[in-house]
C-alpha positions in Angstrom: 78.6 85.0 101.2 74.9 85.3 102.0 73.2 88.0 99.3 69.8 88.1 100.2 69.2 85.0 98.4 71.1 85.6 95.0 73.6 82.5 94.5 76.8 84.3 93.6 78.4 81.4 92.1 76.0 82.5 89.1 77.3 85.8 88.8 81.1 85.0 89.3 83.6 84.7 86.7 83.3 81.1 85.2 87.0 80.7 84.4 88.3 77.7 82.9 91.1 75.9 84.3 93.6 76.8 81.7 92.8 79.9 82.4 93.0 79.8 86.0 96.5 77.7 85.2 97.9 80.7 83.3 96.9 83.3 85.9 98.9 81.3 88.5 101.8 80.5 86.3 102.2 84.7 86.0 101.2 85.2 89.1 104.4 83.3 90.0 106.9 84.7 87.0 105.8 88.3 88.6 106.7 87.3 92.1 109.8 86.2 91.2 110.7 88.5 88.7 108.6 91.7 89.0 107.5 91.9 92.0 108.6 94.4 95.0 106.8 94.2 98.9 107.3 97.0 101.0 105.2 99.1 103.4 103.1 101.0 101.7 104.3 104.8 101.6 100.9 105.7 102.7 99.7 102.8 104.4 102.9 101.7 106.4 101.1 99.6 108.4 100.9 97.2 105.8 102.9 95.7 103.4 101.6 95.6 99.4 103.0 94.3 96.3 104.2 96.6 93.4 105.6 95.9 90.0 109.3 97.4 89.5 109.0 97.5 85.8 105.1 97.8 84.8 105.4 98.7 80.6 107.9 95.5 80.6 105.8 93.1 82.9 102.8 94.3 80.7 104.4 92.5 77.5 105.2 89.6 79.6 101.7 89.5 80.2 100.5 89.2 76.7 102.5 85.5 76.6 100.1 84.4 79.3 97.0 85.4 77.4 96.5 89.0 79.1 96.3 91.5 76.9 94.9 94.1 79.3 96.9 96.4 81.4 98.4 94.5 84.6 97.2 97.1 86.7 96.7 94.7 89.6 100.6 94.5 90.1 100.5 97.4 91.7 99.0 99.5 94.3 95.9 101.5 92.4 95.6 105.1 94.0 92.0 104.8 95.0 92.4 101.8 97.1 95.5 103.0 98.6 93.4 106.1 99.4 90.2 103.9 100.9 92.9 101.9 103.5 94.2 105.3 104.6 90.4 106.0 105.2 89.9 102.6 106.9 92.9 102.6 109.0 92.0 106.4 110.4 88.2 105.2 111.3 88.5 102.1 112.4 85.0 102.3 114.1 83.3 102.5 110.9 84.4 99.1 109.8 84.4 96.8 112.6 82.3 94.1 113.0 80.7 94.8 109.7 80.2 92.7 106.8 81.9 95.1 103.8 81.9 94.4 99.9 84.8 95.7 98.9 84.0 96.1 94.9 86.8 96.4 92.2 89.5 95.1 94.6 93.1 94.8 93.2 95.2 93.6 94.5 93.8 94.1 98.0 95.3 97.0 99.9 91.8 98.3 101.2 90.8 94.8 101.6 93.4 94.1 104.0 93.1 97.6 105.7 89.5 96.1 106.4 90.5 92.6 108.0 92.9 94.4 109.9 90.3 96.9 111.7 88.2 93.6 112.3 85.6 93.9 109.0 84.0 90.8 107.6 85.7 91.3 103.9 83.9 90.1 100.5 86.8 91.2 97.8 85.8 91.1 94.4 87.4 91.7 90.9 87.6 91.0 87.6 91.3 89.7 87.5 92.0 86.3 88.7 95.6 87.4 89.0 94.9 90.0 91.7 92.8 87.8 93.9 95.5 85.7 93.9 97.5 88.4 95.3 95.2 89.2 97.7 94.8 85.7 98.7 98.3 85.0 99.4 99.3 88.3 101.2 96.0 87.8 103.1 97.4 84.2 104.5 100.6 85.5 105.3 98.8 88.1 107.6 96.3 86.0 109.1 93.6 87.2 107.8 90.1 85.4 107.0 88.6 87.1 103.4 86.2 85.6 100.8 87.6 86.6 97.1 84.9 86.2 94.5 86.3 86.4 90.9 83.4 88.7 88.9 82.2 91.3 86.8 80.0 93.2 88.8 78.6 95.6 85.8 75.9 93.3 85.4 75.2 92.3 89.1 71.7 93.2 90.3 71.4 96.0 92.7 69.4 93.4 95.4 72.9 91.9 95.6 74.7 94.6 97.6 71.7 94.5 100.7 73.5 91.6 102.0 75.9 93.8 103.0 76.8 96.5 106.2 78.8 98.5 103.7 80.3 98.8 100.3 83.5 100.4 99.3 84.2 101.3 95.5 87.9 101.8 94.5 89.7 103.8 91.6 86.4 102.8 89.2 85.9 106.0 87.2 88.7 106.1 84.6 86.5 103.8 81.9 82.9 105.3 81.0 81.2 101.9 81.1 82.7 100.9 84.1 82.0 104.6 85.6 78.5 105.0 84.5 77.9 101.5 86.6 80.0 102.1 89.7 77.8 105.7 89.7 74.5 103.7 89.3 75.6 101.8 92.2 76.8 104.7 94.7 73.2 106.0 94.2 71.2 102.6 94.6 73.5 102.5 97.9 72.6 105.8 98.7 68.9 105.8 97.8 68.9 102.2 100.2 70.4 103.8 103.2 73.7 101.4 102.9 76.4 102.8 104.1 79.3 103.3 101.5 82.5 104.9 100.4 84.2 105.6 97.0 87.2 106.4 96.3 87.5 110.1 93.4 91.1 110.3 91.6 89.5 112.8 90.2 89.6 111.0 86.7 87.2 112.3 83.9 84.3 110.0 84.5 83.7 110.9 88.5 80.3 111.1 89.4 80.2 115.2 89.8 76.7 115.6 91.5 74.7 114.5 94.3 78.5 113.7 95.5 79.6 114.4 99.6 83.6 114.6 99.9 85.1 113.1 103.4 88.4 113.7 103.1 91.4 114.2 100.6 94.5 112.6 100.8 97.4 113.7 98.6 98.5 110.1 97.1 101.2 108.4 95.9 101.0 107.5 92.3 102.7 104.5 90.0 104.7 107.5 87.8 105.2 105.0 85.2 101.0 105.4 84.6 100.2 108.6 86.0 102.8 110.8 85.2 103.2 112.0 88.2 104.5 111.3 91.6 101.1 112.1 93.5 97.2 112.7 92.8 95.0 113.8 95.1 92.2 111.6 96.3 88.7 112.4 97.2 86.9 109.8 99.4 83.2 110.4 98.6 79.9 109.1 99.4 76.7 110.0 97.1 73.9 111.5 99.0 70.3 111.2 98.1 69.6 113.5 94.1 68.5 117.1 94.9 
C-alpha cells in the first residue's frame, strides 16, 4: 500500500493477539451459528454475509469482549448502495487503485475487485476484515485489508490513491464531521470519489452533487423498515 510516503502500519489498528484471537473465535461462532450467504437482493451478482438474528448475535458479542453493535454481520445500506454504483460503471473503477474507507464487511469492496480495481479496504472492526478476507479468497480476488481508525489519518494519505469511496459514515457526528472533512480535501485535491447518503442526520447537506438514488434494502431489525433510499454523492468544490 504505497501512501505517498506515510507508513501505514503506524496508523493501523495495533491489536493485540488476544484480541485478534477473540475476533476470530466470533468470527467463527457467527458463521456457524448466525450467519446466512445469499446473493445480495441488490447486488445478485455477488454473494454477502448477513446475520439472521442481529439483537441476539449482538449479546453473544458482548462474551467476546464487543460491546459495540455488530453491524459488520450484515450488509450496511451505503455499501450495498456503492456496489450497485460500481457494478453499473464499471469504467470508473478499472485499473484504478481505490480506498475503499469504512468497509464492512466488504460488499463494495468486492463489487470493486470484480470490475478489475486495485482495492485498499479499511475498517475499524477486525471482525469485518475477516469477513471480507475470507469471502474475498473464496472469489478469487486479490485485496489489501488494513485494520484502522481513519478519524485521525492525515489528509496526505488519501493522494496515494486513484479514488476513494466512503460508505454509510454519517449516522455518528464525530465520525460524520470527519468523513465530511475528507469528501472536501478529496474534492478540493481533484481525487476522484464517491459517498454513499442514507440520508441519516449527519449527511453533509452542502457543497454536495447527487449521482444516483437507489431505493435500498434495509436490515428491518435496525432500520425499521424494509428499504431506505440511497443517495450516491460526491462533494464539489464550496460556493
Amino acid at each position: 500500500m504505497d501512501c505517498s510516503g506515510i507508513d501505514p502500519a503506524k496508523l493501523s489498528i495495533q491489536s493485540d493477539r488476544a484480541s485478534r484471537f477473540l475476533a476470530r473465535r466470533l468470527v467463527s461462532r457467527y458463521l456457524r451459528e448466525y450467519a446466512t450467504c445469499e446473493a445480495d437482493p441488490l447486488c445478485p451478482e455477488l454473494k454477502a454475509y448477513n446475520t439472521r438474528f442481529f439483537s441476539e448475535f449482538w449479546k453473544i458479542c458482548v462474551e467476546y469482549g464487543h460491546r459495540e453493535p455488530p453491524y459488520w454481520s450484515i450488509v450496511w445500506p451505503g455499501g450495498r448502495a456503492l456496489a450497485r454504483f460500481v457494478l453499473d460503471q464499471p469504467q470508473n473503477f478499472k485499473g484504478h487503485k481505490i480506498l475503499d474507507l469504512g468497509c464492512g464487511n466488504g460488499l463494495a469492496s468486492l463489487a470493486l475487485c470484480r470490475v478489475g480495481g486495485v482495492v485498499t479496504a479499511v475498517d475499524v472492526s477486525i471482525a469485518a476484515l475477516l469477513l471480507l478476507r475470507r469471502r474475498a479468497r473464496e472469489y478469487g480476488y486479490p485485496i489489501d485489508c488494513v485494520p484502522a481508525n481513519f478519524l485521525n489519518w492525515p489528509d496526505e494519505l488519501f493522494r496515494g490513491f486513484d479514488l476513494v469511496i466512503m460508505g454509510d459514515l454519517f449516522y455518528e457526528e464525530p465520525l460524520a464531521k470527519r468523513a465530511t472533512a475528507i469528501l472536501k480535501f478529496l474534492s478540493r485535491e481533484g481525487i476522484a470519489h464517491y459517498a454513499s447518503d442514507a440520508l441519516r442526520l449527519y449527511r453533509p447537506q452542502k457543497d454536495v452533487r447527487t449521482v444516483v438514488s437507489y431505493s435500498t434494502p434495509v436490515f428491518p431489525e435496525i432500520e425499521s423498515v424494509k428499504e431506505r433510499t440511497v443517495q450516491i454523492i460526491q462533494m464539489v468544490q464550496e460556493t
